[in-house]
Short mmCIF file of the C-alpha atoms (twelve columns), coordinates in Angstrom:
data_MODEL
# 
_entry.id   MODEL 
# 
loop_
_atom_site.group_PDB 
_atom_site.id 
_atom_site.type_symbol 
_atom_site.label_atom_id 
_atom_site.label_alt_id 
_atom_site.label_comp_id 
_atom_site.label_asym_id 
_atom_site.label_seq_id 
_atom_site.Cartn_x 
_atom_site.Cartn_y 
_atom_site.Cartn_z 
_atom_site.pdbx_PDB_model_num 
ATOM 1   C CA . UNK A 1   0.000   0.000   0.000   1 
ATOM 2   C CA . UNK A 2   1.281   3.679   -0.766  1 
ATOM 3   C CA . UNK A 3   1.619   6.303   1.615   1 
ATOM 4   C CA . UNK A 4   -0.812  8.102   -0.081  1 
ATOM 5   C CA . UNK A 5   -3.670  6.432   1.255   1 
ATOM 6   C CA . UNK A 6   -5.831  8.588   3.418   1 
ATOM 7   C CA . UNK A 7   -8.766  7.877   5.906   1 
ATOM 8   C CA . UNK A 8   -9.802  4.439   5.784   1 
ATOM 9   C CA . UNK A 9   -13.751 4.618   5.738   1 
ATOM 10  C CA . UNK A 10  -15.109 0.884   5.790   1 
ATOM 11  C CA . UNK A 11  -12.867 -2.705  5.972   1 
ATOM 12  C CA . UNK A 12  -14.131 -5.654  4.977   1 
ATOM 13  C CA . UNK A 13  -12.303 -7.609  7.866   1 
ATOM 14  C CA . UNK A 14  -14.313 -11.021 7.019   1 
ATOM 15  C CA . UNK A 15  -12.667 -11.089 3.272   1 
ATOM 16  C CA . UNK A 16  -9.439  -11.967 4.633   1 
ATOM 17  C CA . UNK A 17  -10.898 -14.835 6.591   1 
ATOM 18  C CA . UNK A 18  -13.335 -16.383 3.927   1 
ATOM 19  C CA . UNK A 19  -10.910 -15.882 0.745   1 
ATOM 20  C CA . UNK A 20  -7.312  -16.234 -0.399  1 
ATOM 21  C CA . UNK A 21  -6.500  -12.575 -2.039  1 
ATOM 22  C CA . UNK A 22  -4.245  -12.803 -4.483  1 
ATOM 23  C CA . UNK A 23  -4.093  -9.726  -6.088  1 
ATOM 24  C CA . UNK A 24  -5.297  -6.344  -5.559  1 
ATOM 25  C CA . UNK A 25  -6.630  -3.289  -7.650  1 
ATOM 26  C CA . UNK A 26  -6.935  0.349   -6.190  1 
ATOM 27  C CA . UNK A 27  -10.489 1.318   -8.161  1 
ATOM 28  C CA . UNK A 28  -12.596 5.071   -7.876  1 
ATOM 29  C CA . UNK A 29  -16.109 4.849   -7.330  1 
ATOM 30  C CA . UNK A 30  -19.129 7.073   -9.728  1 
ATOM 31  C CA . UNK A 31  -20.977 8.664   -6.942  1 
ATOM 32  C CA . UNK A 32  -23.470 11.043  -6.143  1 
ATOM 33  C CA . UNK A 33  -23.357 13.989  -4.199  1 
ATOM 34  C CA . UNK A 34  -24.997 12.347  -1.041  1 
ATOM 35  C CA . UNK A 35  -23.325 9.268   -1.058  1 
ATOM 36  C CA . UNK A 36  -19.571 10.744  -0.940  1 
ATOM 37  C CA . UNK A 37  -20.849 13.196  1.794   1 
ATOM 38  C CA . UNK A 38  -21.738 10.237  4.067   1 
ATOM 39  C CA . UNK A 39  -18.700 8.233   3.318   1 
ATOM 40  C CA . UNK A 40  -16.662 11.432  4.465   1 
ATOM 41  C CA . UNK A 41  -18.423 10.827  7.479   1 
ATOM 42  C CA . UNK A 42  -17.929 7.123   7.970   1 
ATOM 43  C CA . UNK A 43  -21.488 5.775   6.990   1 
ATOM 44  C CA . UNK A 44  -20.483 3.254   5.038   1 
ATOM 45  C CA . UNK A 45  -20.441 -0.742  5.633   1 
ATOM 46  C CA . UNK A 46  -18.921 -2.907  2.982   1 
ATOM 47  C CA . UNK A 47  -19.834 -6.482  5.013   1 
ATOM 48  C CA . UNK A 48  -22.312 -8.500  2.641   1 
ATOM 49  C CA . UNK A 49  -20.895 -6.522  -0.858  1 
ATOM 50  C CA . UNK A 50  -19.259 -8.085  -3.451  1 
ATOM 51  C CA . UNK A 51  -17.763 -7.010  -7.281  1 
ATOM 52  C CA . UNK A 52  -19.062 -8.397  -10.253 1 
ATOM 53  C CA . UNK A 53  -18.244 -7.265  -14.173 1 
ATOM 54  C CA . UNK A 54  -21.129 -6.982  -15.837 1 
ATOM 55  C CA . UNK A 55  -20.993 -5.633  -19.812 1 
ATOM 56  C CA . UNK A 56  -16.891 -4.856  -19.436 1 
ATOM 57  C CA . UNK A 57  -17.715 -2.557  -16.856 1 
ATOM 58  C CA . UNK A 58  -17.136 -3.782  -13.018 1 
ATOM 59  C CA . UNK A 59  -19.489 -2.819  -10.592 1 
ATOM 60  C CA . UNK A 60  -19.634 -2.905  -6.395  1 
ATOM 61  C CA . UNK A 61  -22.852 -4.568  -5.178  1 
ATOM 62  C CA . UNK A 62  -24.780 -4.614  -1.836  1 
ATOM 63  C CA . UNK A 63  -21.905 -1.921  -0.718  1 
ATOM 64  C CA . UNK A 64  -24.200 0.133   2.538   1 
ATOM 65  C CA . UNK A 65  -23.733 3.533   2.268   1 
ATOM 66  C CA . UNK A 66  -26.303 5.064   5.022   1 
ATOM 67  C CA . UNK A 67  -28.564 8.312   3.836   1 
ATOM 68  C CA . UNK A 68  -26.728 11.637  4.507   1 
ATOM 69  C CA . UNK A 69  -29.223 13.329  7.209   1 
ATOM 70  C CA . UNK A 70  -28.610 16.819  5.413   1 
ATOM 71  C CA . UNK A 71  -29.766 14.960  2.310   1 
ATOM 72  C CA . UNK A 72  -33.576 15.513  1.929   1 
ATOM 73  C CA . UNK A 73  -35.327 14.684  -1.323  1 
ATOM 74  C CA . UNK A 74  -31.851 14.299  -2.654  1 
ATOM 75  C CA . UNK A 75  -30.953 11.394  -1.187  1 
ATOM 76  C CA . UNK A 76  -29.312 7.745   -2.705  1 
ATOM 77  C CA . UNK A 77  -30.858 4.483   -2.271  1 
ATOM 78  C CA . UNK A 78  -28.456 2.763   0.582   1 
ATOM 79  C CA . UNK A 79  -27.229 -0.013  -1.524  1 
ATOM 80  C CA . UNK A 80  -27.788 0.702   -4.909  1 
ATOM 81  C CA . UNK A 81  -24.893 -0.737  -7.280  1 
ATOM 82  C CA . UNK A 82  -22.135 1.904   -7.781  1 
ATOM 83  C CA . UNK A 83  -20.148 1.614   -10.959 1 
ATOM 84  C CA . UNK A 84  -16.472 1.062   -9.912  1 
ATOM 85  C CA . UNK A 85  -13.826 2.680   -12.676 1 
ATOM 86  C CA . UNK A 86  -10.672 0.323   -13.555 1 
ATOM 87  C CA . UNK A 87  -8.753  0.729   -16.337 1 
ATOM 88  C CA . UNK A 88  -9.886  -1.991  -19.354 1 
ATOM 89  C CA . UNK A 89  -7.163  -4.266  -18.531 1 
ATOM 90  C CA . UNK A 90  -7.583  -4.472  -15.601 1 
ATOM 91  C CA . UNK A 91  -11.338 -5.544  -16.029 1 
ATOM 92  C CA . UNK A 92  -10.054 -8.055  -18.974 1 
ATOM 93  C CA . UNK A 93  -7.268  -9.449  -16.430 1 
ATOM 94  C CA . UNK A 94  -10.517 -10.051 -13.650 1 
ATOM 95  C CA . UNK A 95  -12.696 -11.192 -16.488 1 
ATOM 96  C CA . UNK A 96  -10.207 -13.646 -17.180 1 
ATOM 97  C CA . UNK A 97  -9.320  -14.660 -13.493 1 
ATOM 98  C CA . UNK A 98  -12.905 -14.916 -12.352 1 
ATOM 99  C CA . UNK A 99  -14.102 -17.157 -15.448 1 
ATOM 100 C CA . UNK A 100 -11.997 -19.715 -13.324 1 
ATOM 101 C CA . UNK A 101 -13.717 -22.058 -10.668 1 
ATOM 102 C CA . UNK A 102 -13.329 -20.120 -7.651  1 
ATOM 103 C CA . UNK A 103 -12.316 -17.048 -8.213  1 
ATOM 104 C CA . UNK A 104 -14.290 -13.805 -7.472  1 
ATOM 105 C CA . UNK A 105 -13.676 -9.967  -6.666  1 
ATOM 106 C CA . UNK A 106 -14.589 -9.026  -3.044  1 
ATOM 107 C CA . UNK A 107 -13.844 -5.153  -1.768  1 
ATOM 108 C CA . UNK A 108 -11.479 -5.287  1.212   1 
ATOM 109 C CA . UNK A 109 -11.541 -1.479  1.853   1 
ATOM 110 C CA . UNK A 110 -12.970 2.002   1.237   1 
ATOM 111 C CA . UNK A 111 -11.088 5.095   1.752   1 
ATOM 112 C CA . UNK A 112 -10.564 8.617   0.962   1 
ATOM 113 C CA . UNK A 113 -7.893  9.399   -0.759  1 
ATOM 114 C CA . UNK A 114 -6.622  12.890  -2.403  1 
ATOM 115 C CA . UNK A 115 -10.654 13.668  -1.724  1 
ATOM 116 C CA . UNK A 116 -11.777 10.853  -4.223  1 
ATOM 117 C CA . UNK A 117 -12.945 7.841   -2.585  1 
ATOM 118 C CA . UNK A 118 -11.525 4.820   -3.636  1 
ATOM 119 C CA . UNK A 119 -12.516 1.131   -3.352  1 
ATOM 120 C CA . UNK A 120 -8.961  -1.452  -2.949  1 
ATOM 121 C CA . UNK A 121 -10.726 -5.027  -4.776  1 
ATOM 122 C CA . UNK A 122 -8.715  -7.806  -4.228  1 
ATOM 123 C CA . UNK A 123 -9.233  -10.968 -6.507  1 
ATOM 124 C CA . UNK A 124 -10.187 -14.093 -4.392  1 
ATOM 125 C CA . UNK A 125 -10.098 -17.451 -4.226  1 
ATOM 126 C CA . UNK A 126 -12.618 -18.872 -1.464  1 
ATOM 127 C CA . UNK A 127 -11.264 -20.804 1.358   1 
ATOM 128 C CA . UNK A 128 -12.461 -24.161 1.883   1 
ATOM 129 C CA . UNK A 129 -13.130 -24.787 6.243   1 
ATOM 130 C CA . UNK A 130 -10.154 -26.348 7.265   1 
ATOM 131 C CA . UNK A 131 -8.253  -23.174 5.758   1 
ATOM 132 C CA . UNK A 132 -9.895  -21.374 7.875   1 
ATOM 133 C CA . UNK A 133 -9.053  -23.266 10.656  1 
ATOM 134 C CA . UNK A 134 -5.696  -23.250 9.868   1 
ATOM 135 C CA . UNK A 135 -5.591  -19.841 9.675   1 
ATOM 136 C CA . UNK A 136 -7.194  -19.246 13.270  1 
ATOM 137 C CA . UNK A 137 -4.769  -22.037 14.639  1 
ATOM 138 C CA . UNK A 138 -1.794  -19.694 13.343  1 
ATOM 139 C CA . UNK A 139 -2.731  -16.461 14.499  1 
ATOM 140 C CA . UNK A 140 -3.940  -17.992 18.069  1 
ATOM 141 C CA . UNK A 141 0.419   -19.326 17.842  1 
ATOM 142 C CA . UNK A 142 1.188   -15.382 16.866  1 
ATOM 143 C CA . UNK A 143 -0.637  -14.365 19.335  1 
ATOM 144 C CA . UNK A 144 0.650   -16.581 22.391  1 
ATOM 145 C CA . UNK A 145 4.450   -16.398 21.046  1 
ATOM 146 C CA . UNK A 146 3.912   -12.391 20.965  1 
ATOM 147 C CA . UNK A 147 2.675   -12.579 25.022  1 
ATOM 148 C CA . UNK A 148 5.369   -15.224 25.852  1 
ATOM 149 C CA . UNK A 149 7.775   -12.589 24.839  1 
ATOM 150 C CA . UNK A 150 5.914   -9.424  26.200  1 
ATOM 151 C CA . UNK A 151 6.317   -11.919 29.587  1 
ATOM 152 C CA . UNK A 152 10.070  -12.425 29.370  1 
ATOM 153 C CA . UNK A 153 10.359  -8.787  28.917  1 
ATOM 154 C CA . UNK A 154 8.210   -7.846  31.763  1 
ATOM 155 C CA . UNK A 155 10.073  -10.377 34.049  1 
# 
């Protein structure tokens, strides 16, 4: 990740634990004036949303961004699907990677950056159960090595 990256708005923490990423695209987001308000604001929840490429254009699904209170009449529909702006290879490459059994593009984060907000996609490969497992068994050995030495420290 660049140092560029600003306020992070909305993480998808369950991604990492359901899916393998294996790579990752930094993507803008068309939206209107209400949404982008709220998202300044941190009203945004990315945890049931997915990507999908639909007519060689990719688009973010089920993405929650809550109504801006200062919105009236204005306002966006909470979860309508937001058109997400990659550059064409970058859609071929994912068209390509996601025609494979497996494969599909999940949003791991939402953040502002240089007052755009941008979406980071990573392209996954789902995790069967006893991956996840595995994974839980190794941070749970992370996590009890780091305290052992915090211990010895202390002591």
């Amino acid at each position: 990740m660049s140092n560029s990256e600003g306020k992070v708005v909305a993480q998808n923490k369950k991604a990492r634990h359901d899916y393998f990423i294996e790579e990752t695209y930094e993507a803008g987001i068309v939206l209107t004036g209400t949404e982008i308000k709220a998202i300044r604001a941190g009203r945004m929840n990315l945890k049931e949303s997915f990507a999908r490429i639909k007519n060689g254009e990719a688009y973010l699904f089920n993405a929650h961004i809550s109504e801006y209170e200062q919105g009236n009449r204005y306002n966006h529909e909470p979860t309508r699907p937001r058109k997400l702006l990659l550059h064409k290879k970058q859609i071929n490459t994912l068209i390509g990677q996601t025609q494979q059994q497996g494969y599909s593009v999940v949003p791991l984060k939402v953040y502002i950056k240089n007052g755009f907000a941008k979406v980071l996609i990573g392209l996954a490969k789902g995790k069967k159960n006893y991956d996840k497992r595995e994974t839980l068994k190794r941070k749970d050995a992370k996590r009890d090595m780091d305290r052992a030495i915090r211990e010895r420290m202390k002591g």
